[in-house]
N, C-alpha and C positions, 0 to 999 in steps of 0.2 A: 806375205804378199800373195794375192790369189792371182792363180794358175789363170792360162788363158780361156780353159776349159769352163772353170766357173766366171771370169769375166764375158764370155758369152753367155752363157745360163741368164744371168744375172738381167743381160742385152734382152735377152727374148723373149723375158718375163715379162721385164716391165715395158716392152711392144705391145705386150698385150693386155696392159689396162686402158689403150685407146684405140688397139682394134684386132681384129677378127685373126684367126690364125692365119689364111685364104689368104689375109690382105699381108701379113708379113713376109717381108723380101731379105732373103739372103743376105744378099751385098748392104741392107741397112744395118742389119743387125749386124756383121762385119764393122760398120764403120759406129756404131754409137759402142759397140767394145774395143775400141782403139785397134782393131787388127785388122789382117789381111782376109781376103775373101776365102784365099788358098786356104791360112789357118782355120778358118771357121769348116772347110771343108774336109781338111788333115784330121779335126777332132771328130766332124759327128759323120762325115760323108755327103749328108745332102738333107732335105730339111724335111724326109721321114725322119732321117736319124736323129736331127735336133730335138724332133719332137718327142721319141722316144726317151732320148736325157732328160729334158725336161720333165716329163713323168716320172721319172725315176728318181729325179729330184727331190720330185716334191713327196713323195712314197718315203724316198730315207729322210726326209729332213722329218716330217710327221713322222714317222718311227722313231727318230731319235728323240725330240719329242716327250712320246710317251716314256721313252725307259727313265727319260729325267725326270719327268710325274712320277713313275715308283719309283725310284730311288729317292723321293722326298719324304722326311721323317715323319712317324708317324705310324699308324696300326693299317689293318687293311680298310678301311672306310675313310681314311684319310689319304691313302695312297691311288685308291681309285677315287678319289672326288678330284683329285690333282686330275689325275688321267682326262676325266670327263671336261673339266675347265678349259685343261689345253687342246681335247679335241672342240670343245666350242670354239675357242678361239683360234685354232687353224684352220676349221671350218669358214669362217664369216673372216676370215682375211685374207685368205688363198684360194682361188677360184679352182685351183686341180686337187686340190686336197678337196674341197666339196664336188668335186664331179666324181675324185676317186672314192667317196665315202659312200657318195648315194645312188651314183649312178647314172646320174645327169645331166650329160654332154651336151655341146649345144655346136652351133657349126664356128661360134667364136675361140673352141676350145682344140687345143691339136689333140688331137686322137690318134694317134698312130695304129693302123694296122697289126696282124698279127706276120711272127715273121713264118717266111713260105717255107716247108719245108725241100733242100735239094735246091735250093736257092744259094748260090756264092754270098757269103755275109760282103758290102761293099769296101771295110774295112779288117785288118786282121785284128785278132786279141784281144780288150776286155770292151776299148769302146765299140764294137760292136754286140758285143753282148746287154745293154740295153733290152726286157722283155716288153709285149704288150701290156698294157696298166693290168691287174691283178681286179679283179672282180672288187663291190663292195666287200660281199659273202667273206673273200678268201683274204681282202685287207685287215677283215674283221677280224678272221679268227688266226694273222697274225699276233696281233695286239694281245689277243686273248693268250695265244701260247706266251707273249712276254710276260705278262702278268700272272700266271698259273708259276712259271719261273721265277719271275719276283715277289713272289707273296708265299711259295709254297715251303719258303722255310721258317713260315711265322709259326710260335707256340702260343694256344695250343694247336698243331696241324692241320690244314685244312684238307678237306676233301679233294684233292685236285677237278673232277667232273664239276662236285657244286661251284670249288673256285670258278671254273670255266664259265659258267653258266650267270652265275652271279656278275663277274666281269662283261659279259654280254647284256647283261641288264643296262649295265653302268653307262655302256657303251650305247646305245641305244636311245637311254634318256638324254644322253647326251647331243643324240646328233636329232629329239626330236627339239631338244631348247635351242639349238644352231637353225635350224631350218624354221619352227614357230617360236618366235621369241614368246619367252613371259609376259603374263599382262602385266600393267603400271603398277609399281609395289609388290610385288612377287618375288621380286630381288633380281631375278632377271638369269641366275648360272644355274646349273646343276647339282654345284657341290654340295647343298644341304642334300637336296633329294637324294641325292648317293647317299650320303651316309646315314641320311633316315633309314633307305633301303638295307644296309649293311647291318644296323642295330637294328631290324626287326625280323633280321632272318639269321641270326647266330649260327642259330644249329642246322640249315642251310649249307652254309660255308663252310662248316666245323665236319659235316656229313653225319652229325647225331642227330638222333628221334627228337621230335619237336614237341614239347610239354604237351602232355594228354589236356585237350579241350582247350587249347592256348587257341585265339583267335587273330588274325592280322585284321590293326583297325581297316576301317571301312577309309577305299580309297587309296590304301596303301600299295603300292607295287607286289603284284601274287608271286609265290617261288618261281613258278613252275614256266618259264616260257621258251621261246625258240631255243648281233654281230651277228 
């Protein structure tokens, strides 16, 4: 049975697939999760706080997420093509998952503030603890450390920096097939492109010398870039 906690989450989410943060009210979002005005206040404090859960929501539900794409069977170009899938598609169905990814806020979306410091938290103990959303940059190169962890005890070993780096590829083409979809016939996901990406940079990943005079076809994603 979900907590009241997430029966409001759930309330103030979907308020806002028909309107603006600004325009949601307390006391509605109270009454469409069957509760009291008081409880919705007992959980987040006031509706900087709500806003801050909700961000935090959607941060761990996207994390978790991810570690269930690697944990799906399979080598490493299979485990990050899952990864890239499921950030497509919590991308283009979560409106704070795509503002946490790219950075995109808009004044329909809650933002919450950063917290002051020397400022009384308005509640004690964890539900107050809620941070300000985490940068794209630093959502990014969560993901990455999950994936460097999940993939780093595949044989033969990978590089952990190339792993890193390679998963920021992944992650990348990811969120530009989320935000520019494929043209008509293209297939429309990621998960080829990933794993094209992943079989043509082996020894990338592996962190061995790459065949003397070996060339990546034309068009192909280059090793070397920047999550």
């Amino acid at each position: 049975m979900p907590t009241a906690r997430e029966v409001l989450l759930d309330a103030a989410l979907s308020a806002l697939t028909t309107l603006p943060w600004t325009s949601v009210r307390m006391v509605d979002v109270a009454s469409a999760a069957g509760v009291s005005r008081q409880t919705l206040h007992n959980e987040f404090g006031g509706k900087d706080g709500l806003a801050r859960a909700l961000v935090r929501d959607a941060v761990d539900g996207y994390l978790a997420g991810v570690e269930r794409a690697l944990g799906t069977a399979g080598g490493t170009a299979d485990r990050l093509a899952a990864t890239a899938a499921w950030t497509v598609r919590a991308v283009r169905t979560n409106v704070l998952v795509k503002a946490l990814l790219t950075g995109c806020w808009n004044e329909r979306l809650p933002r919450p503030g950063p917290l002051v410091a020397g400022c009384p938290d308005p509640l004690p103990g964890p539900r107050s603890a809620d941070p300000a959303p985490p940068t794209p940059a630093e959502l990014l190169r969560r993901v990455g450390e999950r994936a460097v962890a999940a993939l780093g005890g595949e044989r033969p070993p990978h590089d952990p920096e190339a792993l890193a780096v390679t998963c920021e590829i992944a992650l990348r083409l990811a969120l530009s097939y989320a935000l520019v979809p494929a043209p008509s016939g293209a297939g429309g996901e990621p998960a080829p492109l990933v794993r094209h990406m992943v079989a043509r940079a082996p020894d990338a990943v592996s962190g061995t010398s790459p065949t003397a005079g070996a060339r990546s076809p034309r068009g192909s994603p280059g090793r070397s870039t920047p999550a």
